[in-house]
C-alpha positions in Angstrom: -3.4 -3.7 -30.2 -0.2 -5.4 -31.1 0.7 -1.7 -33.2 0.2 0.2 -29.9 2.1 -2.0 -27.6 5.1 -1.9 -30.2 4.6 2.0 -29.9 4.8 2.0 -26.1 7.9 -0.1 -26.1 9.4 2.3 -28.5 8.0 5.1 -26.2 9.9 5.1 -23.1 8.6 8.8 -22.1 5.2 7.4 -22.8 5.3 4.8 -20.3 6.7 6.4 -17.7 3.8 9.1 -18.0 1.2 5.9 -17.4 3.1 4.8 -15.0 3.3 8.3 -12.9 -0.2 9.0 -13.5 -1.1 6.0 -12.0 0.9 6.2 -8.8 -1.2 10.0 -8.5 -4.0 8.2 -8.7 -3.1 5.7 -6.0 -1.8 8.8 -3.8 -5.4 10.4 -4.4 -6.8 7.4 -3.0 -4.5 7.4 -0.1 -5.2 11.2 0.7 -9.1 10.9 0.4 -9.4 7.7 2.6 -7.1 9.9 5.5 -9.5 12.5 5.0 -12.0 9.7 6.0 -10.3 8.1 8.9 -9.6 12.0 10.0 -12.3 13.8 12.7 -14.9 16.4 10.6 -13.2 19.2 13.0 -9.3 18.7 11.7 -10.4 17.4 8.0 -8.6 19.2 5.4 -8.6 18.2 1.3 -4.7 19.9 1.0 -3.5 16.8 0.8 -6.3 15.5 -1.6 -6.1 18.5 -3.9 -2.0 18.3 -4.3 -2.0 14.8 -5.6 -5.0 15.5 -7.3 -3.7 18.6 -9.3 -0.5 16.2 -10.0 -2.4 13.8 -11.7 -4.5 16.3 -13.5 -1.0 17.9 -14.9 0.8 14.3 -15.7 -2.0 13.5 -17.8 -2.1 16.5 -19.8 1.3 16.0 -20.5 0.3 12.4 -21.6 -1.8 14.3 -23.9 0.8 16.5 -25.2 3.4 13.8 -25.7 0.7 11.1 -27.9 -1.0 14.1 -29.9 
């Protein structure tokens, strides 16, 4: 554990992948529970789907950058 957080320090790219992938992942949440609070006639997943596909691209970069 101690070898990875020495990496990740080192890493500044790295962490500020985590870090954007996580704020997606909030916005996902965010976007899904509007969709909730919104009437079934005027619901629409855009807004889900965008921050979705976001977070879906971030972490492949993640990928790319640690392999």
């Amino acid at each position: 554990m101690l070898s990875v957080q020495r990496w990740l320090e080192k890493d500044n790219r790295c962490f500020d992948l985590l870090q954007a992938s996580a704020e997606q992942a909030r916005a996902s949440v965010r976007a899904l529970a509007e969709f909730l609070k919104t009437p079934p006639a005027k619901r629409s997943l855009d807004a889900f789907a965008q921050r979705r596909a976001e977070h879906k691209r971030i972490s492949r970069e993640l990928t790319q950058h640690l392999c």
